[in-house]
N, C-alpha and C positions, 0 to 999 in steps of 0.2 A: 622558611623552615616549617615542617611541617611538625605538630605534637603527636601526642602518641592519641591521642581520642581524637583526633580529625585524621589518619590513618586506621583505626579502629572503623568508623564509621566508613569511611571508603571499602575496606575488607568487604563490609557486611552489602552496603548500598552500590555498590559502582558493576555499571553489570560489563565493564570491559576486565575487572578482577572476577568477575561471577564466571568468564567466560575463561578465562585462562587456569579456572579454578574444577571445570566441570570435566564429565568423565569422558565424554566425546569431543573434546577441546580441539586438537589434529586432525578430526573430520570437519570441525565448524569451521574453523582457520582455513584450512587448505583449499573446502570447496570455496567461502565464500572471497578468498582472496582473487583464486582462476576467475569468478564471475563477474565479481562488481570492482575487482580492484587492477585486476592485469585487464579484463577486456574494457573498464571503465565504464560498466553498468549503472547506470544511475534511477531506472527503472524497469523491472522484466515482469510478466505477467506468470501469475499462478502455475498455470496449464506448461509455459517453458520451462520454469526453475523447478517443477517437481518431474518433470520428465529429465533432464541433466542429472541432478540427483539420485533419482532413480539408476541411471545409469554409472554413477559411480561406485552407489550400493552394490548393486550387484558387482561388478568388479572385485570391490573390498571382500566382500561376501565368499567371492569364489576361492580368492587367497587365503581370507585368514578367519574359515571356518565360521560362518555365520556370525561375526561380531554385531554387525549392527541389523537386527529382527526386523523393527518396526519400519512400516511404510514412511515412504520418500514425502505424502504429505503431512503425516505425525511429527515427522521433522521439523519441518520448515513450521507446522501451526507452533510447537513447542518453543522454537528458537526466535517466534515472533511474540511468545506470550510477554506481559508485564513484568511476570518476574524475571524474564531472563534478558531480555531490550536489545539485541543482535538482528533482528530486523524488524523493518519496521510495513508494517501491513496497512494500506489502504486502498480505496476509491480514486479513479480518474472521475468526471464530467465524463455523464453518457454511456457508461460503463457498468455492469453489474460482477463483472469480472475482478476479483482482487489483483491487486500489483506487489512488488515486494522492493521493499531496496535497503542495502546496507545501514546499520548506525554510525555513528560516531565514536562506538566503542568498538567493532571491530576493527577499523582503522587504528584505532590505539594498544590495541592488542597483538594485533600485527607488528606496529612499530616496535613493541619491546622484545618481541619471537625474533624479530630479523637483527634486532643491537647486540641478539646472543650470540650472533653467528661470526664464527673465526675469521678474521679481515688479513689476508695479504700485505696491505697496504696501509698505513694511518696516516693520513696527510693531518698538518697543522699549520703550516705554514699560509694556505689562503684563508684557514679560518682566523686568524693574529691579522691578517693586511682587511679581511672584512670587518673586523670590529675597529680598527683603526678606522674604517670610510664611515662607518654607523656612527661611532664619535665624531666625525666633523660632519656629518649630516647634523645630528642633534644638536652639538655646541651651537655653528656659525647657523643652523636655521631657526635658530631661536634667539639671535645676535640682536638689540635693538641699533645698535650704535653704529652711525656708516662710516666711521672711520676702521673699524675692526672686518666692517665688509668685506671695506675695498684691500684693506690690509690682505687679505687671506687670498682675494682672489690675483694680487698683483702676486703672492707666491705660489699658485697656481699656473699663471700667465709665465711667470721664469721658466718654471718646468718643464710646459709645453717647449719654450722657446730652449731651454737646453738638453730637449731630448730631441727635438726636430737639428739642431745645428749636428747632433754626434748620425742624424741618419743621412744629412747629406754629405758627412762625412764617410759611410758606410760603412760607422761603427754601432750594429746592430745589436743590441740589445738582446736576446733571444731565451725563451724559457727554457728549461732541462724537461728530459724524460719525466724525472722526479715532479719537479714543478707542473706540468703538464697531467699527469695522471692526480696529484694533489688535485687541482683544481677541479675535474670532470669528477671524482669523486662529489666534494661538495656543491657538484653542480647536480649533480644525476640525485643526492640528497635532499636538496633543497627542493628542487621540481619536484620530486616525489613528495615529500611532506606538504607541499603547495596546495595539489592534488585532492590529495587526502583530505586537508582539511576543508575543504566545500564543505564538506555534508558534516559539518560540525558548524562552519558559517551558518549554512540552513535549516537545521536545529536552532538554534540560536535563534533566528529570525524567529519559526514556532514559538518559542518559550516567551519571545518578546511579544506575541500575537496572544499567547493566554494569558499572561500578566496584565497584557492592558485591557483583554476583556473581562477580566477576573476583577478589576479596577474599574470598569463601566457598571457591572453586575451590582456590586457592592457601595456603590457613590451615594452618600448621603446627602451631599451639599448640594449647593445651588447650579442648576444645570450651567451656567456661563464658567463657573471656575472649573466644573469638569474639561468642559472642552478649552480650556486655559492651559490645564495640568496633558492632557491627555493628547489634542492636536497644538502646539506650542509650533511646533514645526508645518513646512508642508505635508510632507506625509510624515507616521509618529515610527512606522517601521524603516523609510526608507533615512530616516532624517537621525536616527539612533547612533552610537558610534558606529556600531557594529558595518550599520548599512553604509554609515560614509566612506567607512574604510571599504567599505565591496564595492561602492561606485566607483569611484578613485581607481580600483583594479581595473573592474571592468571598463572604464574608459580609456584609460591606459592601455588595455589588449584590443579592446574595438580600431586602436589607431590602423590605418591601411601600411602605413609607414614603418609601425613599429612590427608590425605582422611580418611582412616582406624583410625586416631587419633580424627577426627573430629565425627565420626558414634560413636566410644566410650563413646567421652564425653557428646553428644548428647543423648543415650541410657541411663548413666549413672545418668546425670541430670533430667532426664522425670520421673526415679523409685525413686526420693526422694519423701516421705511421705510430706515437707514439702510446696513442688509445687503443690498448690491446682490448681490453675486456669493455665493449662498449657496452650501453644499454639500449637494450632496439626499440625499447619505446621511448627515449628520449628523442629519438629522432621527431615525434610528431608527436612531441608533449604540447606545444602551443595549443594546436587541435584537442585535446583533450581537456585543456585548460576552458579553448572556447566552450567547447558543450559542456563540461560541468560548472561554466559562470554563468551561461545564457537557462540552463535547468535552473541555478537557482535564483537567477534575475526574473524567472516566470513565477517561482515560491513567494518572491519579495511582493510582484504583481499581483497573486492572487489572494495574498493576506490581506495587503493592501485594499482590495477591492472585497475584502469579506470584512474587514472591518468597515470599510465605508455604510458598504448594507446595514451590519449590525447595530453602527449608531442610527441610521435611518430609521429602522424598523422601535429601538426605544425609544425616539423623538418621537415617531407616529401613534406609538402605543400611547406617550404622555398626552399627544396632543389628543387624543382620540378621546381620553379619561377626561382632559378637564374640559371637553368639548361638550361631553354626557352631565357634567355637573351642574352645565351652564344651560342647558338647556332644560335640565329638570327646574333650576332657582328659573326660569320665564315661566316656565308652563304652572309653576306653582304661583307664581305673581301675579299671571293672566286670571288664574281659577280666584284668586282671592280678590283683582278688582271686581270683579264680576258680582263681588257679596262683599258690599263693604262693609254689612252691620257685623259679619260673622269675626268673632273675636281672634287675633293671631294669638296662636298656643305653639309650643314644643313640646315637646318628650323627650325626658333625659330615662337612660336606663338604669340609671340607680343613684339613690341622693347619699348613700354613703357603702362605703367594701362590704362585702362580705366578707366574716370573717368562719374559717374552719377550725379547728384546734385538730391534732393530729390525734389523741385520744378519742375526739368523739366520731371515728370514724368504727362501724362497728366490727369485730372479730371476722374473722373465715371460720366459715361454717362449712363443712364438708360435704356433698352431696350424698344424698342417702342410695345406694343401690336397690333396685329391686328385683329381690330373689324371683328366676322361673324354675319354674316346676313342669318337667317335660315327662312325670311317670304316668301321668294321664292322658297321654299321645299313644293312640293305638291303632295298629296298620290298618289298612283300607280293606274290604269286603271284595270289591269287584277286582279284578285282575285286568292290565291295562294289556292291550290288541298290540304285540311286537311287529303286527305288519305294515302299519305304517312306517317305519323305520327303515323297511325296505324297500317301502314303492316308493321310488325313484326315479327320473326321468335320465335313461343313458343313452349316449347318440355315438354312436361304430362311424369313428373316421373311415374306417374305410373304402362302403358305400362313395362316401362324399367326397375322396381321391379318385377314386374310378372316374368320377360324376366329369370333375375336372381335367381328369388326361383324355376323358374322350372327345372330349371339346376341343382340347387344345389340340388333339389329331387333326383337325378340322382348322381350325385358323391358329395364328401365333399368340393371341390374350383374349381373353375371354371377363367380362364381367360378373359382379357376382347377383348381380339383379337378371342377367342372361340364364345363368343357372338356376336361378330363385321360379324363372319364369316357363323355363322346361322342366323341371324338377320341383314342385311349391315343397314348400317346409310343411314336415308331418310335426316336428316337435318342438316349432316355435324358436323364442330368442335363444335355446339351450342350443340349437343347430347350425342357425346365426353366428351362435360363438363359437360352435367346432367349425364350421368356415373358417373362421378367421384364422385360427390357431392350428390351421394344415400346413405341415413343417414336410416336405418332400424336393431332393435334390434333382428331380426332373421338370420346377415350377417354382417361379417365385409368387409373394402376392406385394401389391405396391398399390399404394393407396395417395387419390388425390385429395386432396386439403380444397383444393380451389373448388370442388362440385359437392352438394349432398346428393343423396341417393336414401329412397324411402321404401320398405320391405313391407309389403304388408301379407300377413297370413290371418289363420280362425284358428280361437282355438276350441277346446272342448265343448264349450257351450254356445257355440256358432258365432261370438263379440268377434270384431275386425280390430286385430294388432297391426300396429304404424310402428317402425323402427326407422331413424334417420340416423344416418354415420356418412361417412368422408365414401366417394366412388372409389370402391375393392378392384380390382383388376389383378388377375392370376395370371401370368409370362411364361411363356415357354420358354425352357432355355436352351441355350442358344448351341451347346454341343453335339457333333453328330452322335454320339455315344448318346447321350438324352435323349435325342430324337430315335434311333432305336430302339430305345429300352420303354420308351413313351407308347410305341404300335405295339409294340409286344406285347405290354400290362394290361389290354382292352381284350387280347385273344381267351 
């Protein structure tokens, strides 16, 4: 039962209410359900999820009068901040790329948007015979006594044996419409919620990964009880409930037996006539099952293996410390056999507290400003020469167009050291740079990375300028309309 101040506190904290609570709630829902939850997204890269978005925007946009303004990455950076926790933003290994992937609070969000939605259909009946199987799972597996075992399983053993006598009788048993759609209901239920919950599994494992570094960070005691408290287990994430209960799954699905059993019954159940409204991804829920157990069975591995590090690295830092201690207590022992008369002394840094008293500490005392006095500031005599301000060095693209289509009249690319070399530079790096920045749809320029290339010109006062950059190369392009318009521009 929940109170009214642990519901209060969910209001304010829980960012799957922060999310059903905000103003673009049916944009955040709808895209991120399409992305990570119908195509079962478990990781997408920046660069794809803001270009999808993007193209939703615009859509929304075109329809209902500019609703949402801001860019496709303002989005998604917003919808991944702390305060809002709807996705969650990190680094791959070897990547400077961000990734993004669902939380655990959309998923939970979702689930409450879709239990609003008007049902056809309410089956109850397989959910009353599934808690009857969950009850005798719990009871008889928790049963010490083997006469109640064997009890239970010889009325098991009846059953078999009086439901096999009525089918060689070929009095079959058979479900109804009703009973049949009841059940594919809380099947198509159940897988989905299965689904979903991963990435609440793998949260979990996280939280269990900061806790126990947050527990290593802060350890006061003696290192043997740390690792007593902290590695109890073989591994302390994989060995948690949380993790036992995911191994136990994922063992369970890894089976080749139960896989090939699960695609049967799955194939088996889609060709009943009486499944009208099927789900088409139940068809190959298993598959989906597998990649979001094997994604988080790699989470489980790489915690794992970050915490291994991270005890390493404290063990090496302590050993490291009292290695330095031990070696300064020799070097200090060595220096004092050496001088046996020389008397052993210490230094303590104080033989009793100091003490302050809060009184004698003295006032705030204001800093004094010091007045200026700017009436004895008086203009200048000389008048300053406004034509420096205009001698300037300007360089006429044009010339340096020409320079270029008549070359390329001549061959199909042309360097820019080939032009440098029939043509030198009158006005230095300034002409250097209109080279480069010659923007003309009759010529591209393309520059190699693999070669430098060195310009050298004089300037004014006869010094030798060296300019090194990447090999320029200027292309003719490649249309006949270019290539006419290329002979013509030299006439």
């Amino acid at each position: 039962m929940l109170r009214f101040d642990e519901i209060n506190w969910l209001r304010d904290n829980s960012p799957a209410w922060r999310l059903l609570r905000a103003d673009h709630a049916a944009l955040v829902l709808s895209f991120l359900e399409q992305v990570f939850v119908i195509e079962n997204v478990r990781s997408i890269s920046a660069a794809e999820l803001e270009s999808r978005l993007d193209d939703v925007l615009y859509a929304l946009n075109e329809t209902d009068g500019g609703r949402f303004p801001r860019s496709a990455k303002a989005y998604l950076d917003d919808w991944a901040a702390p305060e809002r926790g709807w996705l969650r933003k990190y680094y791959t290994a070897g990547s400077d790329e961000p990734y993004f992937d669902a939380t655990p609070a959309v998923e939970k969000a979702l689930r409450w948007v879709r239990a609003l939605e008007e049902r056809s259909f309410v089956g109850t009946e397989s959910r009353l015979n599934t808690i009857f199987h969950l009850l005798r799972q719990i009871v008889y597996g928790a049963e010490t006594d083997p006469e109640e075992r064997l009890k239970e399983l010889r009325r098991q053993r009846q059953e078999l044996d009086e439901e096999i006598a009525r089918v060689e009788n070929g009095d079959l048993d058979m479900l109804g419409a009703s009973a049949l759609r009841d059940r594919y209901q809380q099947l198509a239920a159940t897988a989905g919620e299965l689904l979903s919950d991963f990435r609440e599994v793998e949260e979990n494992f996280r939280k269990l990964d900061r806790d126990l570094r947050e527990k290593i960070t802060t350890w006061q005691g003696a290192k043997g009880d740390l690792l007593d408290d902290v590695l109890g287990s073989r591994e302390s994430i994989a060995g948690s409930d949380q993790g036992q209960s995911f191994q136990a799954f994922f063992s369970f699905l890894l089976s080749q037996s139960r896989q090939e059993e699960l695609a049967r019954l799955l194939a088996s159940v889609h060709e009943l006539d009486a499944i009208t409204e099927a789900d088409p991804r139940l068809r190959h829920i298993h598959y989906d099952w597998l990649d979001a157990a094997e994604r988080t069975q790699g989470t489980v591995r790489q915690l794992s293996e970050q915490l291994r590090r991270f005890l390493d690295d404290q063990v090496w830092s302590e050993n490291r410390r009292v290695l330095d201690i031990l070696h300064d207590i020799e070097s200090r022992a060595i220096r004092l056999r050496e001088r046996p008369h020389v008397p052993v002394s210490t230094e303590l840094d104080g033989t009793s507290p100091a003490i302050v008293l809060p009184m004698e500490r003295p006032m705030y005392t204001p800093a004094r400003k010091t007045p200026i006095n700017s009436g004895s500031v008086l203009p200048a005599d000389d008048e300053a020469d406004p034509a420096a301000l205009f001698d300037q060095v300007y360089v006429d693209p044009g010339p340096l167009r020409h320079a270029v289509l008549r070359s390329l009249r001549r061959v199909p690319q042309v360097g820019l050291t080939e032009l440098v070399r029939d043509q030198p530079l009158r006005h230095g790096l300034a002409e250097v740079i209109a080279y480069l920045s010659l923007n003309d749809d009759m010529f591209r320029l393309v520059f190699d990375d693999q070669h430098t290339e060195h310009l050298r010109w004089r300037d004014d006062e006869g010094r030798e300028r060296v300019a090194a950059l990447p090999r320029a190369i200027f292309v003719r392009a490649t249309s006949a309309t270019n290539t006419s318009a290329m002979n013509g521009s030299d006439r």
